[in-house]
VOLOLUM-296982 format. One line per 10 residues: number of its first residue (from 1); their letters; for each residue x, y, z of N, C-alpha, C. Coordinates in nm, 3 decimals, m for minus. Layout:
NUM) A) X,Y,Z,X,Y,Z,X,Y,Z; ...
This chain:
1) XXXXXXXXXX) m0.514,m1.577,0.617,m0.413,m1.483,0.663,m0.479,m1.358,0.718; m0.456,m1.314,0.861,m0.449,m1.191,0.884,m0.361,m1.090,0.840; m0.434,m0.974,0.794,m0.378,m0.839,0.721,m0.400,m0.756,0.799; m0.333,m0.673,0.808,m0.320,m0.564,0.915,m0.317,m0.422,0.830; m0.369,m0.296,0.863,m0.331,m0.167,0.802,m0.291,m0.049,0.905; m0.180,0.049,0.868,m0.203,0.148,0.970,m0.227,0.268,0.924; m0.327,0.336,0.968,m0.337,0.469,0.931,m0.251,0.538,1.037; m0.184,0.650,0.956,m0.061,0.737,1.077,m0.058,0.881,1.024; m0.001,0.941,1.125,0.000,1.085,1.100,0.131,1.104,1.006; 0.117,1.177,0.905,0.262,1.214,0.834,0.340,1.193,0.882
11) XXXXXXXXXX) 0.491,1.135,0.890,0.614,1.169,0.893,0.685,1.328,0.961; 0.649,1.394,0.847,0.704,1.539,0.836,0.891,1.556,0.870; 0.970,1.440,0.810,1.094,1.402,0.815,1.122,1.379,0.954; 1.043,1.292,1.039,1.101,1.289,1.167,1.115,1.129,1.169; 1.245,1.070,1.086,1.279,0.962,1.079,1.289,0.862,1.204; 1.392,0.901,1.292,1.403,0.822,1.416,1.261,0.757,1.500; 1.179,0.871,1.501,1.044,0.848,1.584,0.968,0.773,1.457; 0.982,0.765,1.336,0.879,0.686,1.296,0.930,0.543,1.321; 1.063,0.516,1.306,1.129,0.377,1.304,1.078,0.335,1.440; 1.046,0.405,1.507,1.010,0.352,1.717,0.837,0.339,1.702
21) XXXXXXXXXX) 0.798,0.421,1.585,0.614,0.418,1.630,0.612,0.286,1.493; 0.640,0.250,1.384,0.651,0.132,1.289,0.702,0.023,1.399; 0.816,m0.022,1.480,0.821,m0.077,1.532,0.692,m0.141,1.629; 0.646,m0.017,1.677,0.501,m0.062,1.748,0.397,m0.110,1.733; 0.398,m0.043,1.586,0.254,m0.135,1.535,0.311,m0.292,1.458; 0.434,m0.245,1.437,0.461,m0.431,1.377,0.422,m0.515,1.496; 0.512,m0.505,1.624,0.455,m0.534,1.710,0.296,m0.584,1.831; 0.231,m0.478,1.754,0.129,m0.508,1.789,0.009,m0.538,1.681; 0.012,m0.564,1.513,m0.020,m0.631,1.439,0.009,m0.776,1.411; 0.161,m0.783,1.477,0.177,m0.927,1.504,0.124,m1.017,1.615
31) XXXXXXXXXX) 0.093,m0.925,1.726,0.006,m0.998,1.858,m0.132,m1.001,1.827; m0.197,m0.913,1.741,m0.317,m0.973,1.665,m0.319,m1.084,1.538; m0.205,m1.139,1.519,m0.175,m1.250,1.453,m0.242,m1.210,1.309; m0.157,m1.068,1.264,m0.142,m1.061,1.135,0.026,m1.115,1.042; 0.054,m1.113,0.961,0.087,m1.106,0.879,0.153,m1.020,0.818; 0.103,m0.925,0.778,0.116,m0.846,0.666,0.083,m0.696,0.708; 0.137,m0.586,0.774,0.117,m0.445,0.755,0.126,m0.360,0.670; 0.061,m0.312,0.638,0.041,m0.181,0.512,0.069,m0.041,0.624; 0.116,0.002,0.518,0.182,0.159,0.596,0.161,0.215,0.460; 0.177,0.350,0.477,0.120,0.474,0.379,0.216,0.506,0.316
41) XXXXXXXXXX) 0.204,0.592,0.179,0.337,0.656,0.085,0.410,0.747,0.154; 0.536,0.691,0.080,0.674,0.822,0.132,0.655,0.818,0.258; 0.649,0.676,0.402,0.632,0.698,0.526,0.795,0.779,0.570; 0.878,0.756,0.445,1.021,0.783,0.442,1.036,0.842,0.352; 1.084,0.987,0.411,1.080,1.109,0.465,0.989,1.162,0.520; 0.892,1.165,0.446,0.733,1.225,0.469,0.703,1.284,0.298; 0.556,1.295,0.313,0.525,1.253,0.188,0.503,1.461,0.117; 0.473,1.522,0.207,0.536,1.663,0.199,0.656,1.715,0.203; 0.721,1.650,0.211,0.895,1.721,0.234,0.964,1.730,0.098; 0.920,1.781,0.001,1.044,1.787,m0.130,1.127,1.803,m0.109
51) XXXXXXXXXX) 1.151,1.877,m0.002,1.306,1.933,0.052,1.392,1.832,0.077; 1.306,1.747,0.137,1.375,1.634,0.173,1.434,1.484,0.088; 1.340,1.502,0.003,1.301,1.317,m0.088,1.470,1.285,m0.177; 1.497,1.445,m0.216,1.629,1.398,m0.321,1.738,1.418,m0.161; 1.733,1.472,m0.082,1.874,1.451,m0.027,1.887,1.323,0.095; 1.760,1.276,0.086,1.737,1.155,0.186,1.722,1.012,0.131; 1.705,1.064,0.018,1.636,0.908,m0.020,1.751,0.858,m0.076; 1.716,0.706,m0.027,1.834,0.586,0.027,1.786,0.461,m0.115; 1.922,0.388,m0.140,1.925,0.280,m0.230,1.843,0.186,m0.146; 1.773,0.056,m0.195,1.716,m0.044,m0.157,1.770,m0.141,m0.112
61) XXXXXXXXXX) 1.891,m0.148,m0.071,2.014,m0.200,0.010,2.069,m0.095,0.129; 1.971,0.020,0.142,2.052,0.108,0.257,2.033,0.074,0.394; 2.021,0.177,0.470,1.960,0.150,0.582,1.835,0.144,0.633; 1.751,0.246,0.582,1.636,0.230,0.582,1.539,0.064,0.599; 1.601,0.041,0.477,1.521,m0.110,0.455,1.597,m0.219,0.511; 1.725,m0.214,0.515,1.755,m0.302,0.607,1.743,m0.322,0.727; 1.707,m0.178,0.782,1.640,m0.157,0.928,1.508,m0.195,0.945; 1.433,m0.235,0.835,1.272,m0.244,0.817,1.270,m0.411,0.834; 1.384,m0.493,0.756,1.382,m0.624,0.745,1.403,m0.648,0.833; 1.488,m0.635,0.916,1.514,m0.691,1.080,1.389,m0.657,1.162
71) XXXXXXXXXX) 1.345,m0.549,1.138,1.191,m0.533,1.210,1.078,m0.613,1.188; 1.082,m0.651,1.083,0.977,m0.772,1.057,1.015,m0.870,1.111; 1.128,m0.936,1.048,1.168,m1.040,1.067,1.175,m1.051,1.274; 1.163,m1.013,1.334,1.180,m0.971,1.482,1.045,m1.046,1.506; 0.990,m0.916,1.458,0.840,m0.881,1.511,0.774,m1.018,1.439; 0.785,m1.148,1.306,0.730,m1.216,1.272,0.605,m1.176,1.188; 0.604,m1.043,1.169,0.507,m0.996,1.047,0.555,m0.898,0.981; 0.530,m0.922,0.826,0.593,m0.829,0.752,0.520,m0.689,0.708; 0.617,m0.618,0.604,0.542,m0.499,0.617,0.561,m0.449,0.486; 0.450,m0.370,0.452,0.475,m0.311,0.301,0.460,m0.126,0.353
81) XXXXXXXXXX) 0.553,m0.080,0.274,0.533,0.075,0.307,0.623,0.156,0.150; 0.580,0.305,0.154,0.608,0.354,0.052,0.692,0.430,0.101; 0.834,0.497,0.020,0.939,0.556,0.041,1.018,0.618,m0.046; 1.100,0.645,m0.038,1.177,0.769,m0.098,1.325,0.682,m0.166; 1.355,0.612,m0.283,1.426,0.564,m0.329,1.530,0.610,m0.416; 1.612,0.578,m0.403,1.761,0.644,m0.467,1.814,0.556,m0.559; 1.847,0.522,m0.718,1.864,0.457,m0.794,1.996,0.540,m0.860; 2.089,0.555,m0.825,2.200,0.639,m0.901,2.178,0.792,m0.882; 2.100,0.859,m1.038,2.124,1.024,m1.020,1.917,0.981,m1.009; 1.845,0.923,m0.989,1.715,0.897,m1.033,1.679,0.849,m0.869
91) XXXXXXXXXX) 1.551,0.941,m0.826,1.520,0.900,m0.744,1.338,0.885,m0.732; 1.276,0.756,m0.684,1.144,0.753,m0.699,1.058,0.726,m0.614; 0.970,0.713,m0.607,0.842,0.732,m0.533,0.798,0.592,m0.535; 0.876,0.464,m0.434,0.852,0.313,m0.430,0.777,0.295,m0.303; 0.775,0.186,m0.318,0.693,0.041,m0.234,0.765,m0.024,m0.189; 0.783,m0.086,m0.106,0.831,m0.245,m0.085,0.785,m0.292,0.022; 0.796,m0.437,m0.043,0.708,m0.508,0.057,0.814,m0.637,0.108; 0.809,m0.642,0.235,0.901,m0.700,0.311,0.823,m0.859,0.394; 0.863,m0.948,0.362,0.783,m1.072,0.438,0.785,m1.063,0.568; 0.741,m1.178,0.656,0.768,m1.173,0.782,0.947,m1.248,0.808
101) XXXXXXXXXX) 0.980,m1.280,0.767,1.085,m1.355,0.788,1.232,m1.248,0.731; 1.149,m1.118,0.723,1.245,m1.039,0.653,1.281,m1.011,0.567; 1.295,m1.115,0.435,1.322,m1.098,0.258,1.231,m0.997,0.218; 1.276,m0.946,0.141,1.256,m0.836,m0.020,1.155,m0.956,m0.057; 0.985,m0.909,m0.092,0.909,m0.976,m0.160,0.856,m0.917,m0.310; 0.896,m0.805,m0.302,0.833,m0.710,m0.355,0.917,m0.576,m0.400; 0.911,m0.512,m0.504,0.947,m0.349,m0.489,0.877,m0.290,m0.633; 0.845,m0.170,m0.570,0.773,m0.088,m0.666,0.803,0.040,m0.670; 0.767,0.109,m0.800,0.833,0.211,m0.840,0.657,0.301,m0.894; 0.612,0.414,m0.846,0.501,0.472,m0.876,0.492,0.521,m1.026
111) XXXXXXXXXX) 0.383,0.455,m1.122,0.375,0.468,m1.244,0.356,0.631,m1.235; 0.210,0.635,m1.191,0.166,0.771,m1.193,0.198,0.868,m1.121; 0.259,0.954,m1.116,0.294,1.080,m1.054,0.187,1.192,m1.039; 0.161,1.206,m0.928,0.068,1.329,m0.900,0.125,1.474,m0.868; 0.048,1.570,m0.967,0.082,1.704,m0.928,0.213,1.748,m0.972; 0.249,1.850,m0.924,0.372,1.974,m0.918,0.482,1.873,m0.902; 0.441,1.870,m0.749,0.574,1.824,m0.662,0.630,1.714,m0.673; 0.505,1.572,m0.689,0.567,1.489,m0.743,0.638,1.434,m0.837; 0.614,1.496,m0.978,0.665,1.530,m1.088,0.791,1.570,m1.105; 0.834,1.676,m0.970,0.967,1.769,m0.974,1.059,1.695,m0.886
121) XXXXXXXXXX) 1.019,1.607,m0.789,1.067,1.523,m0.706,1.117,1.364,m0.770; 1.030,1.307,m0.801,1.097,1.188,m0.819,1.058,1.146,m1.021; 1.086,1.045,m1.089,1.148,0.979,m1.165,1.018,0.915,m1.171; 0.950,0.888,m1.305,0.824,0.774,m1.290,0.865,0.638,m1.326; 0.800,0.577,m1.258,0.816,0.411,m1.243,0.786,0.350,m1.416; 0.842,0.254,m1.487,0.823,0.207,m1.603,0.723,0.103,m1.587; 0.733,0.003,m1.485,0.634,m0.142,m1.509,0.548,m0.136,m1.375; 0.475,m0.275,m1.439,0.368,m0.263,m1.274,0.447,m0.363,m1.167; 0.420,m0.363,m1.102,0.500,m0.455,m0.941,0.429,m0.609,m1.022; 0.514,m0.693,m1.029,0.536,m0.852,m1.040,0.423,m0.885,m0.951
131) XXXXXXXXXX) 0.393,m0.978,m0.957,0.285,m1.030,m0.864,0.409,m1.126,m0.757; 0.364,m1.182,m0.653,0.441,m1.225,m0.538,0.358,m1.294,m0.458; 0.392,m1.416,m0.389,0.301,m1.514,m0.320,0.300,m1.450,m0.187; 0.222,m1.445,m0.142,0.166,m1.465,0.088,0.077,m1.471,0.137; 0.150,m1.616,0.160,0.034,m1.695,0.262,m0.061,m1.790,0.097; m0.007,m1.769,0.017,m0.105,m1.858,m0.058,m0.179,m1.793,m0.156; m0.170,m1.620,m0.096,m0.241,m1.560,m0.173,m0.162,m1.484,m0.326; m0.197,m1.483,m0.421,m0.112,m1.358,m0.505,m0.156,m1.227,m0.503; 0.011,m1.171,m0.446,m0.026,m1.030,m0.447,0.036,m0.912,m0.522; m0.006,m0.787,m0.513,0.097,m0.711,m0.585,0.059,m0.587,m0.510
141) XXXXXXXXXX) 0.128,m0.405,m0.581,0.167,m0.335,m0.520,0.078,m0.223,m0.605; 0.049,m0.129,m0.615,0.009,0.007,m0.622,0.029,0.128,m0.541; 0.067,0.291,m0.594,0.073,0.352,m0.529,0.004,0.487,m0.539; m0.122,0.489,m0.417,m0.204,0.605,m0.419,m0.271,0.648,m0.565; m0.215,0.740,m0.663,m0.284,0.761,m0.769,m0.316,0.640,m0.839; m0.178,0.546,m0.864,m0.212,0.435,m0.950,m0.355,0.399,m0.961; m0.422,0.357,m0.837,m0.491,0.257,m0.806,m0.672,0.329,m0.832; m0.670,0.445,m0.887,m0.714,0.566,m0.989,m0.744,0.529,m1.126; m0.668,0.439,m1.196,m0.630,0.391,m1.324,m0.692,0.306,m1.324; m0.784,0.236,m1.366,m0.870,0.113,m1.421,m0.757,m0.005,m1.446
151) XXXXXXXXXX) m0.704,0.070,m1.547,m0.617,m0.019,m1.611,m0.477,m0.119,m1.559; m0.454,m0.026,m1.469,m0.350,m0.068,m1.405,m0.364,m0.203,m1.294; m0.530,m0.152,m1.210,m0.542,m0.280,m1.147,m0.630,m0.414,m1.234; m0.669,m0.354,m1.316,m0.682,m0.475,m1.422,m0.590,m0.586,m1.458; m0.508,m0.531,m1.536,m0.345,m0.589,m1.523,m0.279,m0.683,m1.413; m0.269,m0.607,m1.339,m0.281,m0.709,m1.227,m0.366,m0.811,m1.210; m0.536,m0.787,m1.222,m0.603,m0.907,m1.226,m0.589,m1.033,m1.365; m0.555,m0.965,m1.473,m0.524,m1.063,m1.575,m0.390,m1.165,m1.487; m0.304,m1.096,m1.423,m0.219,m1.189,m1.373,m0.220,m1.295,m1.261; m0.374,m1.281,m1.234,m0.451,m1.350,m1.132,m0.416,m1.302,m1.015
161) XXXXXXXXXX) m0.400,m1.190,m0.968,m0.356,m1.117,m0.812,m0.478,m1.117,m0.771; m0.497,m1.137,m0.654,m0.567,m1.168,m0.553,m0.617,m1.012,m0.485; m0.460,m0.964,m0.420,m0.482,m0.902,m0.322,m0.359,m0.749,m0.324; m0.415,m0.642,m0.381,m0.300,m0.551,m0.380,m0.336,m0.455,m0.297; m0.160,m0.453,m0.201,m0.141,m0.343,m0.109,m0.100,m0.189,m0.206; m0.193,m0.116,m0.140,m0.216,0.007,m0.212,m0.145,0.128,m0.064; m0.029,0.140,m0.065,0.044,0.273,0.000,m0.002,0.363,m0.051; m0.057,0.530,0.065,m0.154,0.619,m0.028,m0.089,0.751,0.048; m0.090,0.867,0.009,m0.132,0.989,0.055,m0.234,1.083,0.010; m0.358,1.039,0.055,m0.481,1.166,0.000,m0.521,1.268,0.073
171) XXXXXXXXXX) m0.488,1.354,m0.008,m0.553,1.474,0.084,m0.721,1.469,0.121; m0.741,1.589,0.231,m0.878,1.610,0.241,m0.938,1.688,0.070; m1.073,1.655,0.060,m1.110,1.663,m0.043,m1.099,1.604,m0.169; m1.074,1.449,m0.143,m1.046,1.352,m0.225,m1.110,1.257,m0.211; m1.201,1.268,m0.109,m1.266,1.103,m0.006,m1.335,1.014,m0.123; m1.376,1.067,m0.251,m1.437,0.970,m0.332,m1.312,0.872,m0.361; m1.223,0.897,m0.348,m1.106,0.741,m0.363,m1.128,0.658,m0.284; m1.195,0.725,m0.141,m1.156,0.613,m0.052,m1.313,0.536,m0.035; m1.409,0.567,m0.148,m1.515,0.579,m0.084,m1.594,0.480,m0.214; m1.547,0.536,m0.360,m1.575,0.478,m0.403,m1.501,0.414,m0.510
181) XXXXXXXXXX) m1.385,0.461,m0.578,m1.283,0.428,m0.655,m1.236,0.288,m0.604; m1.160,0.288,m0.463,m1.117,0.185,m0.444,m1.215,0.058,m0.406; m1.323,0.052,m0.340,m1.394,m0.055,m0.354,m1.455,m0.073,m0.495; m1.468,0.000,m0.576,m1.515,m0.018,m0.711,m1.371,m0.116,m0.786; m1.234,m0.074,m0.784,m1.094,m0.150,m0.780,m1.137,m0.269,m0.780; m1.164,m0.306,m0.651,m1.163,m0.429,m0.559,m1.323,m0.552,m0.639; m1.399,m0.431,m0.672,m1.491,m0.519,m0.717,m1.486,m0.543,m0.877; m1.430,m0.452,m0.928,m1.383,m0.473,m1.122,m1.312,m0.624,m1.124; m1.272,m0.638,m1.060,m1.085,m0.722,m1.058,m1.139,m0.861,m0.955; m1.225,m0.875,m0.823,m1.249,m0.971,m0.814,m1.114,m1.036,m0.666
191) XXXXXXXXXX) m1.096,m0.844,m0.609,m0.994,m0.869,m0.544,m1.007,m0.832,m0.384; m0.895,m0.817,m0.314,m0.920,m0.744,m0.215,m0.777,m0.590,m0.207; m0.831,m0.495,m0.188,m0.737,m0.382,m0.229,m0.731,m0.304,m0.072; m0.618,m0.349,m0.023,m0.581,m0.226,0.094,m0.528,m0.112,0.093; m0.598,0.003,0.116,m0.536,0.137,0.077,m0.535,0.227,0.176; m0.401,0.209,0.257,m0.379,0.300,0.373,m0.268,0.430,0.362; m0.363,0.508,0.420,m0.360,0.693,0.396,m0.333,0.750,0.489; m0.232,0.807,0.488,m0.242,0.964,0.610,m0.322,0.997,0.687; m0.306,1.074,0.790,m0.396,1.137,0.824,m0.351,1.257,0.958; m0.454,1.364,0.905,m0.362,1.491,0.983,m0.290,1.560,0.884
201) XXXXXXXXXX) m0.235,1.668,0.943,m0.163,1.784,0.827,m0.002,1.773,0.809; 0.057,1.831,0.716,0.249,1.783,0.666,0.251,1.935,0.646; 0.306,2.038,0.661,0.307,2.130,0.586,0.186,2.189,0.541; 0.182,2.192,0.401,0.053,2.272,0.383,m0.047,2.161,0.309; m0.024,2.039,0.361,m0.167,1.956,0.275,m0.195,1.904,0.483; m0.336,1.894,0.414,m0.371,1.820,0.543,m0.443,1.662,0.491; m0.392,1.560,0.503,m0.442,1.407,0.508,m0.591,1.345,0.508; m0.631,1.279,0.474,m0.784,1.243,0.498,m0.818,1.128,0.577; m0.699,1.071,0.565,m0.750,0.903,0.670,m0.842,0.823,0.574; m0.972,0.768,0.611,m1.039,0.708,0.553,m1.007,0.552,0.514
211) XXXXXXXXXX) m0.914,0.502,0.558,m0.830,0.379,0.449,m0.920,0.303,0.523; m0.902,0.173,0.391,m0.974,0.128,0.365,m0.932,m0.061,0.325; m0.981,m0.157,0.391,m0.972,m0.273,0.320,m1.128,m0.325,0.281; m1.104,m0.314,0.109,m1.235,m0.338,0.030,m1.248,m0.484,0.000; m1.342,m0.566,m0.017,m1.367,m0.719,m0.045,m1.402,m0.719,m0.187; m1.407,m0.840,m0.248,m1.440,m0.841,m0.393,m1.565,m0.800,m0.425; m1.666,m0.767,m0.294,m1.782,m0.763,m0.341,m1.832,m0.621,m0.360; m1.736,m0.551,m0.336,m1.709,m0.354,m0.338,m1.765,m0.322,m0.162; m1.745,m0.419,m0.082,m1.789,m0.379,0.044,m1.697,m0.363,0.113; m1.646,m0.286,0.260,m1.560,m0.253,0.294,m1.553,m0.364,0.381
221) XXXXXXXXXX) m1.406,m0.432,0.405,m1.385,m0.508,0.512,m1.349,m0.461,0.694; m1.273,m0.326,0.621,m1.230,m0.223,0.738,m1.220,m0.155,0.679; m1.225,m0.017,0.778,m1.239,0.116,0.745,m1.187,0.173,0.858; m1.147,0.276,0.854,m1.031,0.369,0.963,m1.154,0.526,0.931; m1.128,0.637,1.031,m1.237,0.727,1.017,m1.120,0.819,0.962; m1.198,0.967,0.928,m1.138,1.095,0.868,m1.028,1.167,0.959; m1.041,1.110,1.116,m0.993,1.177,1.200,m0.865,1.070,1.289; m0.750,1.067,1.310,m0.701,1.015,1.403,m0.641,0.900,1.366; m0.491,0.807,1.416,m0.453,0.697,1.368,m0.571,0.628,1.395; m0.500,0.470,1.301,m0.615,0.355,1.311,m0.511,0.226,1.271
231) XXXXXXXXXX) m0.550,0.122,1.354,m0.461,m0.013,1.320,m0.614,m0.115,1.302; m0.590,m0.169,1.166,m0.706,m0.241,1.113,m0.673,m0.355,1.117; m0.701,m0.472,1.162,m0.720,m0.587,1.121,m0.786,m0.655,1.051; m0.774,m0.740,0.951,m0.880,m0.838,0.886,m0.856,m0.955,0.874; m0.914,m1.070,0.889,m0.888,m1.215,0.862,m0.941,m1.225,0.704; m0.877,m1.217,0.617,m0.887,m1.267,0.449,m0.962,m1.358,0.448; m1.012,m1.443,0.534,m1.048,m1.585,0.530,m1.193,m1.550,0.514; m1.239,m1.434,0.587,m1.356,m1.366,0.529,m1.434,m1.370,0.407; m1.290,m1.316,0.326,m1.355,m1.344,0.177,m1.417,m1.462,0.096; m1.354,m1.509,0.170,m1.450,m1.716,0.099,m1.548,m1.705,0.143
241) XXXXXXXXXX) m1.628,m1.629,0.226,m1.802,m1.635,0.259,m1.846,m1.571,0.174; m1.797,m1.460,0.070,m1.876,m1.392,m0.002,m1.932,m1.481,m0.120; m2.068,m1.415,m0.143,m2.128,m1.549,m0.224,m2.084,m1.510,m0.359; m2.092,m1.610,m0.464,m2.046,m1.570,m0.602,m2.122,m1.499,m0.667; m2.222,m1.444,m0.668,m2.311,m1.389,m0.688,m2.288,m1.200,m0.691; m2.181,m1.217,m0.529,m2.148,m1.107,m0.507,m2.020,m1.073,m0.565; m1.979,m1.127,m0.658,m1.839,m1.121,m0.754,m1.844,m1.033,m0.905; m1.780,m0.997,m0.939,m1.812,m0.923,m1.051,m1.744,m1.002,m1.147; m1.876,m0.984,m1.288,m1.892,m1.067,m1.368,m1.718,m1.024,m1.458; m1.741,m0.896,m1.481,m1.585,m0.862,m1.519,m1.498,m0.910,m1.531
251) XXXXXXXXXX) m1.453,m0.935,m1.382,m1.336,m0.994,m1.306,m1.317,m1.134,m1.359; m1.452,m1.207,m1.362,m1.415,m1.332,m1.410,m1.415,m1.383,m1.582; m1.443,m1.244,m1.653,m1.411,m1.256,m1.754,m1.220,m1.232,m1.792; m1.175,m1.119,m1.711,m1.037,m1.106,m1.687,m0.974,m1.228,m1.672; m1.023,m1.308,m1.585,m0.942,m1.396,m1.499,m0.936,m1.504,m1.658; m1.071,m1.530,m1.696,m1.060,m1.637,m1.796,m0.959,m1.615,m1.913; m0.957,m1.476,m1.967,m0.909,m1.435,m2.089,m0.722,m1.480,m2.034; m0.681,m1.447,m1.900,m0.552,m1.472,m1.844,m0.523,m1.623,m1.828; m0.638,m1.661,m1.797,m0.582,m1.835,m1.840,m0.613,m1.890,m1.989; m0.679,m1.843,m2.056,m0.663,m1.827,m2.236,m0.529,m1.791,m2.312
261) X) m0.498,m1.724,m2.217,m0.373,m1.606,m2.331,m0.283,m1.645,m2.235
């Protein structure tokens, strides 16, 4: 399976124009015969707008996502992105990941909350994202800080996940996530971890870019720079060349203890 990532400039609540520039890259991740697009946290609203998250953010039946499913389903590749969710009086800081054919594969709710704003803004997530089949592979979901937590993508690997899409917003002065946290992720666990980030300024944070698709062997498959969008491609199929050697011993102690227990 081809995987696709996009690095993009914030939002900054300018809804209409992101639904026309997401359209484009589905579009043109699908003519590179991906699969699967990763898009960044809170691409809905924008991931600076507090102002915005409680009076915008939409149920998982709204429009938003039903406007997202027809876009895949169109375009023939699906898409995972992070957003601004409305659950009654509770609103949170999710994921979802959408197939190509359009269905709900996926939804996630952010365990960890970062900072002030996030804290004052949304509701923390209780469980980790289910694992979910594509293309053959098992996958699951993380968001930005999560994927920070040892533990969390562990978990996931006890459940034998393969491959987790990681929606991010890091600021500048954070680059050791993208640099070494997440391929370190990718190599604990025995996985492949896509973690696509911002990039450019929202208000008063400015973005770092950097994203990243890491291989099991902690090596980067793609990489996007500090400066400017980026649409990544990777063929997964990649990963079966890495030698076992280059696997971490960890991972396959995880994996065993999950088919034990």
């Amino acid at each position: 399976m081809k995987l696709a990532l996009w690095q993009m400039a914030p939002t900054d609540g300018r809804i209409d124009e992101t639904f026309q520039a997401v359209c484009m890259q589905l579009q043109a991740a699908a003519a590179a015969g991906a699969k699967m697009l990763v898009l960044p946290e809170l691409v809905l609203p924008g991931y600076n707008r507090p102002d915005l998250h409680q009076s915008l953010a939409q149920p998982l039946d709204g429009e938003w996502i039903t406007r997202l499913r027809a876009m895949a389903q169109e375009a023939g590749c699906g898409l995972c992105l992070g957003w601004a969710e409305r659950d009654g009086d509770a609103v949170y800081n999710a994921a979802t990941t959408i197939g190509p054919d359009g269905t709900v594969l996926a939804h996630y709710r952010k365990i960890q909350l970062y900072g002030p704003m996030e804290q004052a803004s949304f509701t923390r997530g209780d469980a980790l994202c289910p694992a979910f089949t594509l293309a053959g592979l098992k996958a699951s979901m993380l968001v930005c800080y999560d994927i920070e937590f040892p533990g969390h993508a562990a978990a996931l690997a006890r459940s034998g996940v393969d491959l987790v899409l990681v929606p991010t917003a890091n600021p500048v002065g954070f680059e050791h996530v993208q640099r070494v946290l997440v391929p370190a992720r990718a190599h604990e666990n025995n996985a492949v971890v896509a973690y696509a980030n911002l990039v450019g300024p929202e208000g008063d944070l400015t973005f770092g870019g950097l994203s990243v698709i890491a291989g099991p062997d902690g090596q980067p498959l793609a990489t996007a720079g500090a400066r400017g969008e980026a649409l990544l491609v990777v063929d997964l199929a990649a990963v079966d060349a890495i030698p076992p050697e280059g696997r971490s011993a960890l991972a396959r102690e995880y994996r065993a203890s999950a088919v034990k227990g």
